[in-house]
C-alpha positions as CSV (number, residue, x, y, z in Angstrom):
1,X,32.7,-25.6,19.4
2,X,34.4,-22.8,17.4
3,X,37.1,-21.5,20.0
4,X,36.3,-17.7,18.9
5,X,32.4,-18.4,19.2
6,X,33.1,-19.7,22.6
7,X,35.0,-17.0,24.8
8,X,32.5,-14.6,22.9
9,X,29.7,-16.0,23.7
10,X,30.9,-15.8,27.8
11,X,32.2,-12.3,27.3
12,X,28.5,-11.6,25.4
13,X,26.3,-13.3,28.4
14,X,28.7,-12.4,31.5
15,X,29.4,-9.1,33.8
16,X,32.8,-6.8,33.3
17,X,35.1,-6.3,36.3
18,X,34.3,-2.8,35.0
19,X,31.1,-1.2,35.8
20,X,31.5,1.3,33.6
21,X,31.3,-1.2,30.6
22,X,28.1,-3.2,32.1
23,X,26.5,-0.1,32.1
24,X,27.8,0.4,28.4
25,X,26.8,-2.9,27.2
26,X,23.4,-2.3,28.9
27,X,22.4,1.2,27.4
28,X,23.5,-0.4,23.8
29,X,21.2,-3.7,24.4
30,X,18.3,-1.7,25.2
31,X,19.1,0.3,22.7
32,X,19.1,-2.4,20.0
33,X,16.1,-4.0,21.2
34,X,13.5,-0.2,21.5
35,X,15.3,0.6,17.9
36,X,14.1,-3.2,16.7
37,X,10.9,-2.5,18.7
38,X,10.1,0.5,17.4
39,X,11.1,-0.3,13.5
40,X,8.6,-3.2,13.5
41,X,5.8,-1.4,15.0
42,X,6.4,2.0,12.7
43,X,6.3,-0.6,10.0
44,X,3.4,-2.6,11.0
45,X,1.7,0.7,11.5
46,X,2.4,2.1,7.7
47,X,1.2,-1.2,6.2
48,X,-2.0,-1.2,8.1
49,X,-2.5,2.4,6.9
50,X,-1.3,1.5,3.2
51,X,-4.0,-1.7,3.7
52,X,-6.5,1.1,4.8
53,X,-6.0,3.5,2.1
54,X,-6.1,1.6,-0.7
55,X,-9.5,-0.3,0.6
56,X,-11.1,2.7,-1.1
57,X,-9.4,3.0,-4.0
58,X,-10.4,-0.9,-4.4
59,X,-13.9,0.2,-3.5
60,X,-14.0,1.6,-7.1
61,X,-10.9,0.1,-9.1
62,X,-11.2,-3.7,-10.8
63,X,-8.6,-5.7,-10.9
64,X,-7.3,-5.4,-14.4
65,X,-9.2,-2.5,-16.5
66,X,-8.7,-2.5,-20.4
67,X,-8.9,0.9,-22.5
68,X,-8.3,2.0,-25.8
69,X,-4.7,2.5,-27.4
70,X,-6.4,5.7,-29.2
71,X,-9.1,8.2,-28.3
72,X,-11.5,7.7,-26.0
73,X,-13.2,4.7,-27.0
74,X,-12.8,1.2,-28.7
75,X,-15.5,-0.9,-30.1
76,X,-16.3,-4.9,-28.7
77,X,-17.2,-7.2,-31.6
78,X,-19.0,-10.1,-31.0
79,X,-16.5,-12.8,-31.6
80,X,-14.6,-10.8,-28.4
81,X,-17.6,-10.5,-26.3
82,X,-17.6,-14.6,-26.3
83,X,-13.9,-14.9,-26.0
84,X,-14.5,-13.0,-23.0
85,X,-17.1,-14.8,-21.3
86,X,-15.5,-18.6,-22.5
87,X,-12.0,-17.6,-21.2
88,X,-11.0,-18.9,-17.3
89,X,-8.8,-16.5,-16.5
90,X,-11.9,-14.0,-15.4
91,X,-14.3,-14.8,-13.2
92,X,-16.5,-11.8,-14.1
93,X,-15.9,-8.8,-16.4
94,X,-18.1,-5.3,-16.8
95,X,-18.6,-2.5,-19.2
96,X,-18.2,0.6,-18.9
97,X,-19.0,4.6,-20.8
98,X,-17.7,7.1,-18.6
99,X,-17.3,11.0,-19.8
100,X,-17.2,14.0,-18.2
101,X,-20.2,16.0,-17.6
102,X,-22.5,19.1,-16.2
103,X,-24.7,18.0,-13.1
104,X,-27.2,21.0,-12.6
105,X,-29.8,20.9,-9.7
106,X,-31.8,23.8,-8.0
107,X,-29.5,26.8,-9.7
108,X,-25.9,24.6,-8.4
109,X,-23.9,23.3,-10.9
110,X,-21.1,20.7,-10.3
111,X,-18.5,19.1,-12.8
112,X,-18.1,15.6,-12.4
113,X,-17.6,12.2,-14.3
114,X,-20.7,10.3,-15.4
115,X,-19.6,6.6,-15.5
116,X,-22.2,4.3,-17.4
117,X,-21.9,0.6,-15.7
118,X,-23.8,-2.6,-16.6
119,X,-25.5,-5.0,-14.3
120,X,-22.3,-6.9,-13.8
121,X,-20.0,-3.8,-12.3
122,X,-21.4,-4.7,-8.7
123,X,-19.8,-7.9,-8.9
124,X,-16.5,-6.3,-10.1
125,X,-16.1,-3.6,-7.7
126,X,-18.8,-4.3,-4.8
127,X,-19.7,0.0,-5.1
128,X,-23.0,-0.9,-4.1
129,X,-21.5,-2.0,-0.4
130,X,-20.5,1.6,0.1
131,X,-24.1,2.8,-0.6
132,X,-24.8,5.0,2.8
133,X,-28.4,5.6,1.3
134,X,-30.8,4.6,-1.0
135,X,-30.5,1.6,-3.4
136,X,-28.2,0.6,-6.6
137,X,-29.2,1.5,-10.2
138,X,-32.3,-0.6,-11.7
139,X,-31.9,-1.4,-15.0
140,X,-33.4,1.0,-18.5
141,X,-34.3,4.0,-16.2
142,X,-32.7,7.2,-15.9
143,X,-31.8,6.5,-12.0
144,X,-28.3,7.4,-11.0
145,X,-25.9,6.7,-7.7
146,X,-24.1,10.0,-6.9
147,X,-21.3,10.3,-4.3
148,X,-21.6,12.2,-0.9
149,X,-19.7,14.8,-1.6
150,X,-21.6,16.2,-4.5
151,X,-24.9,15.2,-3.0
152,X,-23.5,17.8,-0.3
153,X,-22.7,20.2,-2.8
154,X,-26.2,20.3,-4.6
155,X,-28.0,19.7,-1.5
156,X,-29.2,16.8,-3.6
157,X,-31.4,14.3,-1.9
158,X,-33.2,10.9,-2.4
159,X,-36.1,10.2,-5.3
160,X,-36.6,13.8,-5.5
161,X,-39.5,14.1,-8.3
162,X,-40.0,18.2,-7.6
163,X,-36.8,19.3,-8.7
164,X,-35.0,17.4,-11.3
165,X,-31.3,17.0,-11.8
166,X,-30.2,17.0,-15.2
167,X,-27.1,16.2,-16.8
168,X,-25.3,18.0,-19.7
169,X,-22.8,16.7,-21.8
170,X,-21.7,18.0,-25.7
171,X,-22.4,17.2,-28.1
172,X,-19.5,15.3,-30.9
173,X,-18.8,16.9,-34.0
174,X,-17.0,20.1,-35.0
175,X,-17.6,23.9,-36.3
176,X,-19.1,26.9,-34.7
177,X,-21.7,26.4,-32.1
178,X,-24.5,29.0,-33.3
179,X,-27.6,27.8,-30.6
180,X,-25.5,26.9,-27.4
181,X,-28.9,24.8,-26.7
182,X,-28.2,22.8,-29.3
183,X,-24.8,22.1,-27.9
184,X,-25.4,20.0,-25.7
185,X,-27.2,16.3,-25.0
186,X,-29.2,16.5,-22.0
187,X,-31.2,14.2,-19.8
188,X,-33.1,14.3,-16.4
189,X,-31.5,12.1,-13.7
190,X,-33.1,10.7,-11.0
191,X,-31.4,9.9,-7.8
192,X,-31.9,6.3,-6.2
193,X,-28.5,5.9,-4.2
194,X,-25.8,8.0,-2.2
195,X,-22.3,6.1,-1.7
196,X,-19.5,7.5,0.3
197,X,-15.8,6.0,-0.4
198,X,-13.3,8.5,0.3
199,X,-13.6,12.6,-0.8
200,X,-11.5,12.2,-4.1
201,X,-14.1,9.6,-5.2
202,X,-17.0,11.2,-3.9
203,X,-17.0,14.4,-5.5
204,X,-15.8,12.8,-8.9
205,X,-18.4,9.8,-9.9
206,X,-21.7,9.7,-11.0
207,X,-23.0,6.5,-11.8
208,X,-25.8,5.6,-14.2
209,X,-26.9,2.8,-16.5
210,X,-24.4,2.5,-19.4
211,X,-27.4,2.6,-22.1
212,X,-28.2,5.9,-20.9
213,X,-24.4,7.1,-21.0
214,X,-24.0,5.6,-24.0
215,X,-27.4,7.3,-25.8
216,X,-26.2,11.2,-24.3
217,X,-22.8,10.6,-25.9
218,X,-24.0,9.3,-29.5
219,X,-22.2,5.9,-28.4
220,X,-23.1,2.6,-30.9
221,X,-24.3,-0.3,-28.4
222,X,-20.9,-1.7,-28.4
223,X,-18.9,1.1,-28.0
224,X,-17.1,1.0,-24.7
225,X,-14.5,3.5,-22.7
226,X,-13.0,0.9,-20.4
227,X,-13.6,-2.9,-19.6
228,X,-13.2,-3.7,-15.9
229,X,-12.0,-7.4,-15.0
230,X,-12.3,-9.7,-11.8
231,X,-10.0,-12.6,-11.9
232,X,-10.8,-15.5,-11.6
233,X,-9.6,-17.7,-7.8
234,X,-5.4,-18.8,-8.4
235,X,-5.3,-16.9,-11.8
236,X,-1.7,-14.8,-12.4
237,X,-2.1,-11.7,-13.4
238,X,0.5,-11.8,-16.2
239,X,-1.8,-14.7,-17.2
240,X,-4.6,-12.6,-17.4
241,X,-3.3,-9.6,-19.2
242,X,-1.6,-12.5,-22.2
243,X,-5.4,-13.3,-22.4
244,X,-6.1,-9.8,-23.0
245,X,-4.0,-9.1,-25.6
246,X,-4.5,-12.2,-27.3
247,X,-8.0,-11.3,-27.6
248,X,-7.4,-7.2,-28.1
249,X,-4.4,-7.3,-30.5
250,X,-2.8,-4.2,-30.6
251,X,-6.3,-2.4,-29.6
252,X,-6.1,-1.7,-25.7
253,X,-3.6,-1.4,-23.1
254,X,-3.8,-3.3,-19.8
255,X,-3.4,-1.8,-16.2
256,X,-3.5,-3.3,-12.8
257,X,-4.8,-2.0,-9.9
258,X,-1.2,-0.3,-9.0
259,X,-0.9,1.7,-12.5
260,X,-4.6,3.2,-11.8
261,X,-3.4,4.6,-8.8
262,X,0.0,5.0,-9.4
263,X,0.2,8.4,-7.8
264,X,-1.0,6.7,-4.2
265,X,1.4,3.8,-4.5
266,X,4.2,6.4,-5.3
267,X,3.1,8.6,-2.0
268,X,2.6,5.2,0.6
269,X,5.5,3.8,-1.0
270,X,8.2,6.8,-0.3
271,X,6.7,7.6,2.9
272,X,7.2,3.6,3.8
273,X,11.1,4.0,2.9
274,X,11.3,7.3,4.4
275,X,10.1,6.1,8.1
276,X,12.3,3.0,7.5
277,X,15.2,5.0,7.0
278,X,14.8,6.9,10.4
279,X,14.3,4.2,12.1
280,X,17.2,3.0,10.9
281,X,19.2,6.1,11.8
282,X,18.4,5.6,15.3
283,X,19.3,2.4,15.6
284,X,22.9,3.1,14.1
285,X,23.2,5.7,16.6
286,X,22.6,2.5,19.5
287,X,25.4,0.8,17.6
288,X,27.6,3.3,18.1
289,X,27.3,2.3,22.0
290,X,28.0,-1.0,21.4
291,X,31.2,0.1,19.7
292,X,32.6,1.5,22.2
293,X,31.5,-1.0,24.8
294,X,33.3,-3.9,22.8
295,X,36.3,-1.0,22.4
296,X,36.2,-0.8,26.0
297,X,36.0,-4.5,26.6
298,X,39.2,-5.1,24.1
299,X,40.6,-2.7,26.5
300,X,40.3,-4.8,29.7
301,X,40.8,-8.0,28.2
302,X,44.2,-6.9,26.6
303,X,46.1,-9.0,29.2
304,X,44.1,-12.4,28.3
305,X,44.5,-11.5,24.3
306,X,48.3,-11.0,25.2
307,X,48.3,-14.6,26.5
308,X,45.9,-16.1,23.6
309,X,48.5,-14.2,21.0
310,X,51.6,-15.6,22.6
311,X,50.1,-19.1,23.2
312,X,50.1,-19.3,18.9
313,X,46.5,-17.8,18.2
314,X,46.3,-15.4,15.2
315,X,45.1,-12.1,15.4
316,X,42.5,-12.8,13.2
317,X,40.6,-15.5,15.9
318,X,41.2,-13.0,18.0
319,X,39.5,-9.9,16.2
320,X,36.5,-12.6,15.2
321,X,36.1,-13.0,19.4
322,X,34.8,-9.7,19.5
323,X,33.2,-9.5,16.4
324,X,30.7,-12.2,17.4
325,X,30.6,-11.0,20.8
326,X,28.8,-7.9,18.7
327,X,27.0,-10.1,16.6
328,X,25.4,-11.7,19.2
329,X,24.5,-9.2,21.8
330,X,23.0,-7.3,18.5
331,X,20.5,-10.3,17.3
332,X,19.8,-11.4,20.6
333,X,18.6,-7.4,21.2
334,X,17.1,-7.7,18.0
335,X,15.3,-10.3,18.3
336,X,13.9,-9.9,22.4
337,X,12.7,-6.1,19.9
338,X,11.3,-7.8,17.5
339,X,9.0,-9.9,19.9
340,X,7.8,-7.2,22.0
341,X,6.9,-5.1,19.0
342,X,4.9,-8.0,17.8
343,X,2.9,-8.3,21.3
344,X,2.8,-4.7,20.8
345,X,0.9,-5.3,17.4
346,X,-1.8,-8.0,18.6
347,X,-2.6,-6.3,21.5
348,X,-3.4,-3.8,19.5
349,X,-5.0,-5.9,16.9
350,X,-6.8,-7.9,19.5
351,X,-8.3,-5.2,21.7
352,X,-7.9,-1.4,19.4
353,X,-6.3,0.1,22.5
354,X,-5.2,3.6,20.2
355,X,-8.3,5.1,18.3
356,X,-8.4,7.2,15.6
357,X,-12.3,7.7,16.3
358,X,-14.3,6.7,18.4
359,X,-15.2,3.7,16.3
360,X,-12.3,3.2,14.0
361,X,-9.2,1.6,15.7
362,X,-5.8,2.7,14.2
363,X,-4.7,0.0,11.5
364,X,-1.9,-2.1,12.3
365,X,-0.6,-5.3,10.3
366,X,1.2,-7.9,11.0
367,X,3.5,-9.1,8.4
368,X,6.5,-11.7,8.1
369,X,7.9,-9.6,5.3
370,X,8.8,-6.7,8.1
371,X,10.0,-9.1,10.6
372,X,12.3,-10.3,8.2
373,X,13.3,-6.7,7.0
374,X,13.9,-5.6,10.7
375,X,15.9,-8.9,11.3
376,X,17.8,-8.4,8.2
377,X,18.5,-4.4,9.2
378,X,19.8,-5.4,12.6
379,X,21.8,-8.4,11.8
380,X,23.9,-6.2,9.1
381,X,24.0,-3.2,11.1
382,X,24.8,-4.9,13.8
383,X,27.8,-6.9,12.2
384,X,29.1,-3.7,10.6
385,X,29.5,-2.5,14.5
386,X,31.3,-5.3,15.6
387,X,33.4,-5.3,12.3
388,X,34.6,-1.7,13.2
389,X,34.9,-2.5,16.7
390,X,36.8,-5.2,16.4
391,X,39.3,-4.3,14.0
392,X,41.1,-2.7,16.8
393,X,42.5,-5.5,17.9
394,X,45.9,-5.4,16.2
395,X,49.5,-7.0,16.1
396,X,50.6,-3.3,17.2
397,X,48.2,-3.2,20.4
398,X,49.0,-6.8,22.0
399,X,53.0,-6.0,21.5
């Protein structure tokens, strides 16, 4: 056994003479392990909330979406359309006209996106799960799916053949606008569904057969705003997007579910790194104890390091007796952290103890990748203090 290793390890797992530097070691122990305990739980917590937020932005978003390069449209030729359905890389794929547009019901008026969707989009996004009432779009009518929050807005209800909403969007083209009537393409709507997602989404989307979409904005049958994609089991996503552009040279660009909402990764993201770091802070600040209790230790052991220099050994065997005498009492703290914040996190996981609501438990996850970080941010941190600790152990102090 490595001689260094070995007096450390009895120095690491044994009492002082000194009280003063049990009590020491002991604060800067439990320290280590309620900083490691608390940094896997705060991280846990932040990816079950990053797992929970973006559940609604996948509520609406594909997995790959395809627009045009230029403008607001693209066109999809026939020779594409079967590319599209032969290649393996999908497992589904759904059109899409979306534009923005007037909603007017019962003298209320409300600015919102009307997104035209083909029978497939249910497959790619699963909307139709988040319906809270009514039923999904039937094909060739003039039935729509409108969020919560402008249904609340327009006090708009259900199959509601007294008062009709209608929908106003202008018309293309250029020039003066001399009848304002004339302006504008214009449609009655009737409402079959009422989803609920998250606010942003609900007071943004109205959803409607793409051949209605398409005949208010002047669109040709195969004129499309975006293409959504579900990918197909064990398919890359790089694979997917080569696919693309293989089959949309130089027409589209390609975006994942990240870049459509890069602004929310951003935001999770940089508060993730930001609760990390002060986590981190804190347990530097228990480090700082187990400096000075290895400081201390050096301190009362200077008589036996007197004897181990003059018997032959070299100062550096004995600074590396301290310095895993730091090492371990930090991974062993670490670790004993690491496996209380995880009972922490199925327990919770197991049986909700904390509520946010009465019916929604507050998200946790458990992940390997932040057992790993917190083992990695201790074991560092942790030889860092027992690289400055034992440094003082010097030629000049055994003399």
């Amino acid at each position: 056994m490595n001689f260094p290793f070995y007096i450390a390890k009895r120095y690491a797992f044994s009492l002082s003479k000194t009280n003063a530097i049990n009590v020491i070691t002991f604060i800067a122990s439990f320290g280590i392990i309620v900083g490691a305990m608390a940094l896997f739980v705060v991280l846990s917590v932040f990816s079950g909330l990053r797992d929970f937020s973006l559940s609604f932005s996948n509520a609406t978003d594909p997995d790959l979406r395809i627009e045009t390069l230029k403008g607001k449209s693209f066109f999809l030729s026939e020779s594409q359309a079967s590319q599209l359905k032969t290649a393996k890389e999908f497992k589904t794929y759904t059109k899409i006209v979306e534009e923005r547009a007037l909603f007017y019901y019962k003298n209320k008026e409300h600015v919102a996106y009307l997104r035209g969707v083909d029978a497939n989009y249910c497959k790619v996004n699963e909307l139709n799960t988040f319906l809270y009432a009514g039923d999904w779009l039937e094909s060739n009518t003039n039935q729509v799916v409108v969020g919560s929050g402008i249904s609340r807005k327009l006090a708009l209800g259900l199959f509601d053949f007294n008062n009709v909403l209608e929908v106003y969007i202008p018309k293309p083209g250029s020039g003066l606008i001399e009848n304002p009537e004339e302006a504008f393409n214009k449609s009655p709507l009737l409402t079959s569904g009422i989803f609920q997602v998250s606010e942003d989404v609900d007071e943004k989307y109205v959803y409607s057969t793409i051949e209605l979409t398409q005949a208010l904005l002047n669109f040709k049958p195969n004129q499309l705003t975006y293409i959504d994609f579900k990918l197909a089991p064990n398919v890359s996503e790089s694979d997917a997007i080569e696919t693309i552009n293989k089959i949309f040279p130089n027409q589209v660009k390609v975006k994942n579910r990240a870049q459509l909402n890069d602004a929310l990764y951003k935001m999770l993201n940089t508060e993730n790194i930001v609760v990390y770091l002060i986590f981190t802070l804190v347990i530097i600040i228990a480090l700082f104890n187990l400096i000075g209790a290895i400081i201390m230790m050096i301190i009362e052991k200077k008589n036996n390091l007197k004897t181990l220099y003059n018997l032959g050994t070299e100062i550096k065997y004995l600074k590396n007796i301290f310095l895993f005498q730091g090492n371990i009492i930090s991974i062993f703290g670490g670790i004993i952290g690491l496996i209380l914040g995880i009972v922490v996190i199925l327990i919770q996981q197991q049986f909700e103890l904390i509520m946010i609501t009465p019916s929604l438990a507050y998200p946790v996850l458990f992940e390997i990748k932040n057992v790993i970080l917190v083992l990695v941010t201790i074991t560092v941190l942790g030889f860092i203090a027992s690289k400055i600790a034992s440094s003082t152990v010097t030629k000049k102090l055994l003399e």
